[in-house]
C-alpha atoms as a printed R data frame, in Angstrom:
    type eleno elety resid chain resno      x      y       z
1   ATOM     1    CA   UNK     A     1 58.780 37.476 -15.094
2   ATOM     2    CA   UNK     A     2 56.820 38.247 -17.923
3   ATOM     3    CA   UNK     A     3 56.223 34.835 -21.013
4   ATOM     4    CA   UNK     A     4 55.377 35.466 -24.439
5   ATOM     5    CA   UNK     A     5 54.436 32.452 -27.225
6   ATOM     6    CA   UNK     A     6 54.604 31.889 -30.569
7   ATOM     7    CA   UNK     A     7 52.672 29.321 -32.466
8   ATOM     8    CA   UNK     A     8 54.875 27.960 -35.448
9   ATOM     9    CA   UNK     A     9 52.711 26.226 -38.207
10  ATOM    10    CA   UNK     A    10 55.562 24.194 -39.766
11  ATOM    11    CA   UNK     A    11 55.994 20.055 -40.680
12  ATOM    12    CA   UNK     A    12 59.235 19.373 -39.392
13  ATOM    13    CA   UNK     A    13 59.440 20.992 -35.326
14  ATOM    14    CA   UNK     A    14 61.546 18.164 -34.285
15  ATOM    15    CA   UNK     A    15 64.166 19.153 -36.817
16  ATOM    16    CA   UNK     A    16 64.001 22.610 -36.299
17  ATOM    17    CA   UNK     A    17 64.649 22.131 -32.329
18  ATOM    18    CA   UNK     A    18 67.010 19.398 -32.695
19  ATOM    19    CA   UNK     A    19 68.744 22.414 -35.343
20  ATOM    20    CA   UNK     A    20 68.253 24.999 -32.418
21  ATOM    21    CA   UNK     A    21 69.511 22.954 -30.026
22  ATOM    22    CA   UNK     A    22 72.547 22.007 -31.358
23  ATOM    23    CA   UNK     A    23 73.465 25.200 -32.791
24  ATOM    24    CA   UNK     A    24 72.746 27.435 -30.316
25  ATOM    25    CA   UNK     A    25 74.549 24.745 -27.712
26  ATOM    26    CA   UNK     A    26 77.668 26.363 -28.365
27  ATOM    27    CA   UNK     A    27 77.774 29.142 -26.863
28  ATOM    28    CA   UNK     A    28 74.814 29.137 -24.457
29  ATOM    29    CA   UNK     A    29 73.355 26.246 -22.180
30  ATOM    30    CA   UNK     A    30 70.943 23.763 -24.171
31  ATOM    31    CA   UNK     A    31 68.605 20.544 -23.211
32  ATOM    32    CA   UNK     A    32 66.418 18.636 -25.192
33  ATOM    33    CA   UNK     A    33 64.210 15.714 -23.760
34  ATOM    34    CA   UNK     A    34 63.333 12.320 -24.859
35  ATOM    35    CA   UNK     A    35 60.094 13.838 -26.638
36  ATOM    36    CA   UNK     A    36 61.608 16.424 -28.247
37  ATOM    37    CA   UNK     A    37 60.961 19.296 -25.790
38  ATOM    38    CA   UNK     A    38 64.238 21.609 -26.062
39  ATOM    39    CA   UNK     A    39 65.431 24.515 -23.769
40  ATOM    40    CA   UNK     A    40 67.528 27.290 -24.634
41  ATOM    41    CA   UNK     A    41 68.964 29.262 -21.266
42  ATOM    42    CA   UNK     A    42 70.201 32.681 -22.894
43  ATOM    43    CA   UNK     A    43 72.214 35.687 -20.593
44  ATOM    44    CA   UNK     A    44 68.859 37.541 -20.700
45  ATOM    45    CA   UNK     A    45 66.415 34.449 -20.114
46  ATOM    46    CA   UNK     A    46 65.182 31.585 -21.796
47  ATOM    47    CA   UNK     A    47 63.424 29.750 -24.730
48  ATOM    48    CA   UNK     A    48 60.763 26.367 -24.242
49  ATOM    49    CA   UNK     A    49 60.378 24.716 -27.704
50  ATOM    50    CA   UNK     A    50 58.001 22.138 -27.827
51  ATOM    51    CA   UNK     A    51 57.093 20.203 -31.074
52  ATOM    52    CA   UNK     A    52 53.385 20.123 -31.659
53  ATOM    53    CA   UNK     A    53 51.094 18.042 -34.517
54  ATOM    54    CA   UNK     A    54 50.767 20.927 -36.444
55  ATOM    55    CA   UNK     A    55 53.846 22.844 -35.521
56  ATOM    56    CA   UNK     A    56 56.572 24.428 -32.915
57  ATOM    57    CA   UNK     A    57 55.381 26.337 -29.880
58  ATOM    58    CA   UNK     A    58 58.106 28.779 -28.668
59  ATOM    59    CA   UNK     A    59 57.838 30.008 -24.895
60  ATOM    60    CA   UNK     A    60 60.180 33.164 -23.990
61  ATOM    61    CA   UNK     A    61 60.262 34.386 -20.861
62  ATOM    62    CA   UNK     A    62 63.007 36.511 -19.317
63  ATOM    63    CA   UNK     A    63 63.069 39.204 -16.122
64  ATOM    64    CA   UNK     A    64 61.321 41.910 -18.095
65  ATOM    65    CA   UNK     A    65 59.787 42.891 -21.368
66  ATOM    66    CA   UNK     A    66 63.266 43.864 -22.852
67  ATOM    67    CA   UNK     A    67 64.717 40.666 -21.884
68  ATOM    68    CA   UNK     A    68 61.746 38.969 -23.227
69  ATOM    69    CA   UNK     A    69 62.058 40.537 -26.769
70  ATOM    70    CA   UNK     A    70 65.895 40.289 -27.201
71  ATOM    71    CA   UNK     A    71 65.154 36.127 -26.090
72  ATOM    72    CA   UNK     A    72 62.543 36.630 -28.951
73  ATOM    73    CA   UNK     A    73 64.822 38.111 -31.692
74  ATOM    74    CA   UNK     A    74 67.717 35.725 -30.948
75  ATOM    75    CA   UNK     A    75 65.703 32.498 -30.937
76  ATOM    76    CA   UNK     A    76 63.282 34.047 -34.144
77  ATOM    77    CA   UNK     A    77 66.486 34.908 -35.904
78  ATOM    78    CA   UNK     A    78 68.037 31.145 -35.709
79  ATOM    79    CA   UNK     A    79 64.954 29.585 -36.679
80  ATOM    80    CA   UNK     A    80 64.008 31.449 -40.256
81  ATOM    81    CA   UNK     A    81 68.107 30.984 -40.918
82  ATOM    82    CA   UNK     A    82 67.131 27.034 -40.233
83  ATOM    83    CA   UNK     A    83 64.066 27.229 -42.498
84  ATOM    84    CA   UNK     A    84 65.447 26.651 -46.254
85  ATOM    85    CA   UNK     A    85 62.666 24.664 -47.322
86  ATOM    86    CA   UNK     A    86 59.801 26.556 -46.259
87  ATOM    87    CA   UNK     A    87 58.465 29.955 -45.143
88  ATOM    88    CA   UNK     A    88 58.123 29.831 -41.637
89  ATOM    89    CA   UNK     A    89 56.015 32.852 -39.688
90  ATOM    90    CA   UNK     A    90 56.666 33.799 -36.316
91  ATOM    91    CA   UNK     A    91 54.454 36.398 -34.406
92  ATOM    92    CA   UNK     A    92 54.539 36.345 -30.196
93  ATOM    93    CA   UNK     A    93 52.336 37.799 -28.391
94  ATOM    94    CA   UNK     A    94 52.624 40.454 -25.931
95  ATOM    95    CA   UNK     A    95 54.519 39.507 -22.869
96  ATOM    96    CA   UNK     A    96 52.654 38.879 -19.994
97  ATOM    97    CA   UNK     A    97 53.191 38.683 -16.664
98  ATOM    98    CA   UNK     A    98 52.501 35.402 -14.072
99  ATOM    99    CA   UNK     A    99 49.537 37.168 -12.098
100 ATOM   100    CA   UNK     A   100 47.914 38.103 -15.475
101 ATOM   101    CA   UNK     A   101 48.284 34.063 -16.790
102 ATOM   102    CA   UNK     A   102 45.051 32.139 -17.103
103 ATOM   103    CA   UNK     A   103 45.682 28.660 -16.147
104 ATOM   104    CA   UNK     A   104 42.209 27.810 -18.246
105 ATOM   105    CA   UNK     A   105 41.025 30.321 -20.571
106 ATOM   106    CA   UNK     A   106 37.818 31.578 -18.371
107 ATOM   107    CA   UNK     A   107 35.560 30.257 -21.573
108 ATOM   108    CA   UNK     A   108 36.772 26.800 -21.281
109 ATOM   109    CA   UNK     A   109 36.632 26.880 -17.280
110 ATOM   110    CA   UNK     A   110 32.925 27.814 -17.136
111 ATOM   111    CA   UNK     A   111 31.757 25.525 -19.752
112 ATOM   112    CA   UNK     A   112 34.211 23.091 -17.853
113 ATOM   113    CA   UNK     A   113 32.374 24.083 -14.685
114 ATOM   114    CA   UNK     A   114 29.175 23.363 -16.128
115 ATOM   115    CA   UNK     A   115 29.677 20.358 -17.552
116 ATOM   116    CA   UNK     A   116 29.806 17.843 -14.205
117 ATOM   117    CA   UNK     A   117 27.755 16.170 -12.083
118 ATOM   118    CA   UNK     A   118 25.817 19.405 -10.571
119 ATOM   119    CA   UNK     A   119 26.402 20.129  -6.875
120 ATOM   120    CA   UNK     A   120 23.467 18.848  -4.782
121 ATOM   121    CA   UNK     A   121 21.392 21.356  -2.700
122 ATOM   122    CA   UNK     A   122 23.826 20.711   0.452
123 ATOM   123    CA   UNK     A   123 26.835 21.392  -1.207
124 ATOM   124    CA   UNK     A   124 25.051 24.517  -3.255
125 ATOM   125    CA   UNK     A   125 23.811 25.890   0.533
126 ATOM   126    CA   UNK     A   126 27.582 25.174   1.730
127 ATOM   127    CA   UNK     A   127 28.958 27.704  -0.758
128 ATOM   128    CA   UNK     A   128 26.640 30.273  -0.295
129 ATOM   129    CA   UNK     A   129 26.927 30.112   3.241
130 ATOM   130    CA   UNK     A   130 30.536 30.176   2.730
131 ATOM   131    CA   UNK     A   131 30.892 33.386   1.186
132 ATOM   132    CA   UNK     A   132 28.396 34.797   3.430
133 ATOM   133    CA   UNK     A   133 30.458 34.570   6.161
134 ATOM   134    CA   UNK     A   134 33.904 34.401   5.049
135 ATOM   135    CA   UNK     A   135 34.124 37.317   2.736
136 ATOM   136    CA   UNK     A   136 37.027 37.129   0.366
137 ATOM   137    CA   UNK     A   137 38.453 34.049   2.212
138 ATOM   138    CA   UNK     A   138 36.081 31.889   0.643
139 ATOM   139    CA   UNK     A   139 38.021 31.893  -2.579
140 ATOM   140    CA   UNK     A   140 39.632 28.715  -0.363
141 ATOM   141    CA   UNK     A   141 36.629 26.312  -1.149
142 ATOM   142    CA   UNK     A   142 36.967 23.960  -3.462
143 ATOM   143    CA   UNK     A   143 34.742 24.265  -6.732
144 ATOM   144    CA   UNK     A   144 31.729 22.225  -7.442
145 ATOM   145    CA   UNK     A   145 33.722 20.475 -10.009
146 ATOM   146    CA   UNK     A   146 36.997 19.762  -8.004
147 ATOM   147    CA   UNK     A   147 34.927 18.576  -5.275
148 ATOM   148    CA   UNK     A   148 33.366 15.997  -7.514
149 ATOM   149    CA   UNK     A   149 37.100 15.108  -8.633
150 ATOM   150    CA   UNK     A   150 37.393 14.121  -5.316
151 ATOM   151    CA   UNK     A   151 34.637 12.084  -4.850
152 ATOM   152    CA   UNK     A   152 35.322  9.943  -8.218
153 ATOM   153    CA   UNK     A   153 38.976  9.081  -6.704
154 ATOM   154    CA   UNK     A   154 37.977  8.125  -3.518
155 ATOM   155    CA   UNK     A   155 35.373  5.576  -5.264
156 ATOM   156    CA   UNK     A   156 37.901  4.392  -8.081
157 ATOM   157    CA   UNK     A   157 40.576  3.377  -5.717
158 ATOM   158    CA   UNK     A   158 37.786  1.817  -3.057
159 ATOM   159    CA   UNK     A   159 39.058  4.164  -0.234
160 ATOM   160    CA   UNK     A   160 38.564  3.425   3.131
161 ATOM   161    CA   UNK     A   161 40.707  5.460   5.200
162 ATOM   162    CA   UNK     A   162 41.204  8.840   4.130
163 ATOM   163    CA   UNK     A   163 43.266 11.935   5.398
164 ATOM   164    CA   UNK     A   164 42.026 15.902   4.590
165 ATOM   165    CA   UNK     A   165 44.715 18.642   5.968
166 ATOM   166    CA   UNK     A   166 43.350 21.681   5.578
167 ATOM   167    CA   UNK     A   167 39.206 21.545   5.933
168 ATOM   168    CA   UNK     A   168 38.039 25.554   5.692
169 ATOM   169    CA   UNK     A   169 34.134 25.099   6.055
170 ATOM   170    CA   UNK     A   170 33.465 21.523   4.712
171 ATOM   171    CA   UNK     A   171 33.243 21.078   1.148
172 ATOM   172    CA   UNK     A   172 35.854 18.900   0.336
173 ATOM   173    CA   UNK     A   173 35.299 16.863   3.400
174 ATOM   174    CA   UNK     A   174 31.940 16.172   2.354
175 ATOM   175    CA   UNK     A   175 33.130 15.150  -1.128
176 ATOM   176    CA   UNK     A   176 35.845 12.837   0.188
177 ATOM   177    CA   UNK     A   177 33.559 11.257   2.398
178 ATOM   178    CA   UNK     A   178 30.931 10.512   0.269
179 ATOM   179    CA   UNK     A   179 33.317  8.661  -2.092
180 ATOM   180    CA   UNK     A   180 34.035  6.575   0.909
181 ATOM   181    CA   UNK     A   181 31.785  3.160   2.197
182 ATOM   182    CA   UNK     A   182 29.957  3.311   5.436
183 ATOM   183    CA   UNK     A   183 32.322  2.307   7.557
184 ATOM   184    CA   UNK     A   184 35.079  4.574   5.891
185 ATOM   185    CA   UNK     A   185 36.770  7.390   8.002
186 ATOM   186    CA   UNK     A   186 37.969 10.673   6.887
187 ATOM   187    CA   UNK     A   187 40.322 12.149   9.576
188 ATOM   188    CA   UNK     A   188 39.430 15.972   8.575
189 ATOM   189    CA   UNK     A   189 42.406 18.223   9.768
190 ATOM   190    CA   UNK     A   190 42.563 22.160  10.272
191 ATOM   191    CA   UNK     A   191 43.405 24.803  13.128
192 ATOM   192    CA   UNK     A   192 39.750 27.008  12.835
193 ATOM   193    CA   UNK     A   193 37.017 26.360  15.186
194 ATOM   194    CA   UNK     A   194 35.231 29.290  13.601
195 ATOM   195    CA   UNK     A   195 35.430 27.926  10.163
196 ATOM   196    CA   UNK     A   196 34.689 24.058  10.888
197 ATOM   197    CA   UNK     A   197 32.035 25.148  13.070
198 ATOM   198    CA   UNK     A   198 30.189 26.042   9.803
199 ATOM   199    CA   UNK     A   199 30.963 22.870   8.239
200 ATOM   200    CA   UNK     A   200 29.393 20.584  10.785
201 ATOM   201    CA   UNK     A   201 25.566 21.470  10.504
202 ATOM   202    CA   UNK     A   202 26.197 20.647   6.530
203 ATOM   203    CA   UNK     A   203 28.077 17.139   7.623
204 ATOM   204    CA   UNK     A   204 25.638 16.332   9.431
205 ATOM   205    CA   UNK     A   205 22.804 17.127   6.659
206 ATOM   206    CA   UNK     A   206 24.879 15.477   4.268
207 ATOM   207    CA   UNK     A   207 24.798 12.060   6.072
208 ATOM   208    CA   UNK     A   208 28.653 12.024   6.294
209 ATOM   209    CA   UNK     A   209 29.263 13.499  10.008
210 ATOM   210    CA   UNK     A   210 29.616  9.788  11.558
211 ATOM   211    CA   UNK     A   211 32.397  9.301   8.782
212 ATOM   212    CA   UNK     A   212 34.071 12.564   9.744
213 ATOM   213    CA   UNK     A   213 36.713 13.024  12.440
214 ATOM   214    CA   UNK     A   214 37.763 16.501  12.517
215 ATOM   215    CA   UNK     A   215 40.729 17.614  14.762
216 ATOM   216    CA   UNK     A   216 41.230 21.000  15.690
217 ATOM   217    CA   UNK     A   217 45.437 21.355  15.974
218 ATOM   218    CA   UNK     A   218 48.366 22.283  13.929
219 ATOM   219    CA   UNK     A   219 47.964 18.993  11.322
220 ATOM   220    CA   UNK     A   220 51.610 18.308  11.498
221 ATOM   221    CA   UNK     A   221 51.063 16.915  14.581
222 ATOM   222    CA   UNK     A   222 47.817 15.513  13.812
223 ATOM   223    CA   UNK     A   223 50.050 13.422  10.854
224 ATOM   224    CA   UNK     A   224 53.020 12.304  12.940
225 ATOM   225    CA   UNK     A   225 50.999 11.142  15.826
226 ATOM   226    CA   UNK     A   226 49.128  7.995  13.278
227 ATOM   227    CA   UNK     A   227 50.767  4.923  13.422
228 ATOM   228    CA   UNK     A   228 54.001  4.907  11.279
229 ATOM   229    CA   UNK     A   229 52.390  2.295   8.860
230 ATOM   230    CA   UNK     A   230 51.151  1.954   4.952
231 ATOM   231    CA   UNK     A   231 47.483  1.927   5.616
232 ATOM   232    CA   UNK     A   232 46.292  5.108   4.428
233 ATOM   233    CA   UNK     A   233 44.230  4.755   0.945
234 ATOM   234    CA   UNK     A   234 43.713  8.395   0.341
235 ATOM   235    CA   UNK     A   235 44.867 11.955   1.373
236 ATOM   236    CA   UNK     A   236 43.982 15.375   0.334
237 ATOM   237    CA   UNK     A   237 45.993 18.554   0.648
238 ATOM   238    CA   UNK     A   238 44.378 22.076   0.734
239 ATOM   239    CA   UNK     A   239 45.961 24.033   3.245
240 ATOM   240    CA   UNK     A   240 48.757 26.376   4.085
241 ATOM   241    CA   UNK     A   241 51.440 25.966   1.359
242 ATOM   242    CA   UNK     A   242 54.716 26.260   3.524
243 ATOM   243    CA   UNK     A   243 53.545 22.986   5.332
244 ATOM   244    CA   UNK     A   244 52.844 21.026   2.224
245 ATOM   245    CA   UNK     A   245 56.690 19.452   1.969
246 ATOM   246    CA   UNK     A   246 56.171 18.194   5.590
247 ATOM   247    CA   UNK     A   247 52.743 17.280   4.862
248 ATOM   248    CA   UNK     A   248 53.593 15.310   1.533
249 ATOM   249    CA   UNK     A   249 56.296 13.516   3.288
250 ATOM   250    CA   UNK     A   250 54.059 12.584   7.119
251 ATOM   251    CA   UNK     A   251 51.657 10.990   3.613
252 ATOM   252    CA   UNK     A   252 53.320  9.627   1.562
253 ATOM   253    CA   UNK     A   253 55.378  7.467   3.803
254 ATOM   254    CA   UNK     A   254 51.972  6.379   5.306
255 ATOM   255    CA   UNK     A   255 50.009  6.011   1.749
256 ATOM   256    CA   UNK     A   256 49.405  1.779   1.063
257 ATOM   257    CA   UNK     A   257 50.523  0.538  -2.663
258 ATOM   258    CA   UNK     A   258 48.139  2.132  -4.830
259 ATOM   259    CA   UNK     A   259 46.965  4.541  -2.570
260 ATOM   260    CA   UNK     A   260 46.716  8.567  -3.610
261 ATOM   261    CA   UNK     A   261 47.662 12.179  -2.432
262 ATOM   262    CA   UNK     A   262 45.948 14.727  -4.062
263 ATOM   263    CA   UNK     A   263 47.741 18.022  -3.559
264 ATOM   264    CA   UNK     A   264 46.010 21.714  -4.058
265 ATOM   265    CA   UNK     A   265 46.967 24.957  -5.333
266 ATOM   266    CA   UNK     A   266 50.129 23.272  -7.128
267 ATOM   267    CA   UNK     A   267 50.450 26.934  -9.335
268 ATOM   268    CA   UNK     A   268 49.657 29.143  -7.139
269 ATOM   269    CA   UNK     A   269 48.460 31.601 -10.017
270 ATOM   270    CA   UNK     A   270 50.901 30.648 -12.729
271 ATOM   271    CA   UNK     A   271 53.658 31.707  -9.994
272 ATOM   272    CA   UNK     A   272 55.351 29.012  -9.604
273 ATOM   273    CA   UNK     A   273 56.609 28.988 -13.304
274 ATOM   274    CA   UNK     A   274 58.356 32.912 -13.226
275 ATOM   275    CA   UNK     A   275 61.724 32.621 -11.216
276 ATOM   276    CA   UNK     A   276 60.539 36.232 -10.041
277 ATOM   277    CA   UNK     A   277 58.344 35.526  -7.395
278 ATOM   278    CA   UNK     A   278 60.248 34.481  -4.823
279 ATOM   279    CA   UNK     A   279 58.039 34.562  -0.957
280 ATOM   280    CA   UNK     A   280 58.560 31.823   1.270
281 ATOM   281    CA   UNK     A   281 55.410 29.719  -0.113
282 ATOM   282    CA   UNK     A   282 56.418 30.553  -3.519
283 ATOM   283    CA   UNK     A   283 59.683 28.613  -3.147
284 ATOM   284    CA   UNK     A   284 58.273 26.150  -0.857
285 ATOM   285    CA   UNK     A   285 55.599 25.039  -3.504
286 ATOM   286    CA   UNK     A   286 58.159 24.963  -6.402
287 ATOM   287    CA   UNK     A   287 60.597 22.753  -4.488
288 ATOM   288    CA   UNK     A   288 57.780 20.710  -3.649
289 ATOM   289    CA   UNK     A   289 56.825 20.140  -7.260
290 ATOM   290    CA   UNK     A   290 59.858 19.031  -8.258
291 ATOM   291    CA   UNK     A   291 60.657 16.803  -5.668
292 ATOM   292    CA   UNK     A   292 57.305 14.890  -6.424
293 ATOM   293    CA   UNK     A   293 58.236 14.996 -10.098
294 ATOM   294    CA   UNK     A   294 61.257 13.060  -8.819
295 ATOM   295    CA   UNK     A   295 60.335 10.724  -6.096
296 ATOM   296    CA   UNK     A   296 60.858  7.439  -7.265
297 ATOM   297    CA   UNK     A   297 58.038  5.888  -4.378
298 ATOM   298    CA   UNK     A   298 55.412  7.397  -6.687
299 ATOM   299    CA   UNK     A   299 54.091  7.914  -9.799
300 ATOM   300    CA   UNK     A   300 52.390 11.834  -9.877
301 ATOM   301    CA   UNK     A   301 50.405 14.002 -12.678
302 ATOM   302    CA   UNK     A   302 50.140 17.519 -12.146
303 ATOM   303    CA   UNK     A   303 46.817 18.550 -14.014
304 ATOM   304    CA   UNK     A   304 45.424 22.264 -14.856
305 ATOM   305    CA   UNK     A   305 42.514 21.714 -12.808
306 ATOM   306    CA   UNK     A   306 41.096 25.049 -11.109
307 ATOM   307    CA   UNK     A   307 44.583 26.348  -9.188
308 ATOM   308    CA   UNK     A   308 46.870 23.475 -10.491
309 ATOM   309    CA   UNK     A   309 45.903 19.790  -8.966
310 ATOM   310    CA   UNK     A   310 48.954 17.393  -7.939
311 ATOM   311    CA   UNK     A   311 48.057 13.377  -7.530
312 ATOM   312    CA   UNK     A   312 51.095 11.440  -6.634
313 ATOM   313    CA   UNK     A   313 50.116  7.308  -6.530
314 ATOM   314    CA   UNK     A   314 52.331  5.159  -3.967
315 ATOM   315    CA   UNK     A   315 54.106  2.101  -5.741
């Protein structure tokens, strides 16, 4: 499902989307939210206005290019008819397509990348040792920087009891577990021997292996089988994406006030956003986002960190 935008430079994009929204509520379906955001659904797809400091950003996106440009003409059209007071001057880019969308422009994710707490010689050796011996599958670790993401949580909240589904060769559980005190314990789930086998030698280095308790098994089961009380302080999700609804929900009903989820791959490439892709994880993940979005026994901010980051707080 291919997107296009258009940056507006104008003083008044509340009135102009308020003017659009109205309008154009006649004869198709129209929403606007309490700050200002406005959606126009059209036969051939839709239109995100969103009013900016400087202007009106116009999103289009529609089932193919043609779609896309008639979505552009209609909504372009309404706006300059709106615009009696000024010169308004639209220009959208070229559609593109959800596996061609940069969640961070890769400029601004390197000098991101690059601007953190550097990974210590542990976690560097982890990496490389990852991709040595997992080939394309190492794409699964998490970066230097998301790792140390993890790490600050853990210590802001004062975790103590921590939950990891999905463990590949050890990064993240080394992260998590150095945010935690002495006597923390991570409970590190995943189903690979091969891969955690890596992982422990670098636990162990890392000082955290007596805070580690890895078990080998499908983690649903792992999940169901802890106690059925609010005592966990902190959880992190990174593993297959079909599970994550049961996953979220074995959590979050386990989670103490205050206490965080912190949930992985959230965009899955930009794919969640285009209607279009539509594979079982696909669908899984974007139900899953909007059920968080909604659940009133949290409070949850999805963040464009790496692959999309979810962290839901219990209330």
């Amino acid at each position: 499902m291919p997107t296009s935008t258009a940056h507006v430079l104008t003083a008044r994009p509340d009135r102009y989307i308020k003017q659009l929204v109205a309008h154009m509520g006649h004869r198709t379906s129209t929403e606007i939210s309490g700050d200002g955001r406005g959606v126009i659904t059209l036969s051939r797809g839709r239109c995100v206005l969103v009013p900016l400091r400087d202007g009106l950003r116009m999103i289009a996106s529609a089932a193919d290019a043609e779609g896309v440009a008639a979505v552009q003409d209609v909504v372009a059209r309404h706006l300059l008819r709106f615009a009696t007071q000024e010169e308004l001057k639209v220009e959208w880019t070229e559609p593109v397509a959800a596996d061609a969308v940069h969640i961070v422009d890769p400029v601004v994710d390197d000098y991101v990348s690059t601007h953190c707490t550097p990974a210590d010689e542990v976690l560097q050796e982890l990496a490389v040792r990852t991709r040595e011996a997992t080939g394309d599958a190492s794409g699964m670790q998490v970066s230097h920087d998301e790792g140390a993401f993890l790490t600050m949580l853990v210590r802001m909240i004062g975790a103590r009891r921590a939950v990891e589904v999905g463990v590949f060769t050890g990064y993240s559980s080394i992260c998590i577990a150095r945010g935690l005190p002495e006597d923390g314990r991570l409970l590190a789930c995943d189903v690979s021997e091969e891969w955690t086998s890596i992982a422990r030698p670098y636990w162990e280095r890392a000082g955290v292996a007596d805070r580690i308790d890895l078990r080998i098994g499908p983690a649903v089961e792992t999940l169901r089988a802890l106690p059925d009380e609010r005592d966990l302080d902190f959880a992190f999700v990174d593993a297959d994406k079909i599970g994550y609804p049961v996953y979220y929900e074995e959590i979050v009903r386990r989670l103490r006030p205050g206490g965080l989820v912190v949930l992985d791959n959230v965009l899955l490439g930009a794919r969640v956003v285009d209607p279009a892709c539509q594979e079982e994880h696909h669908v899984a993940m974007r139900a899953l986002n909007d059920m968080i979005a909604a659940d009133p026994r949290v409070e949850s901010v999805m963040l464009p960190l790496r692959d999309g980051v979810t962290i839901a707080r219990r209330l």
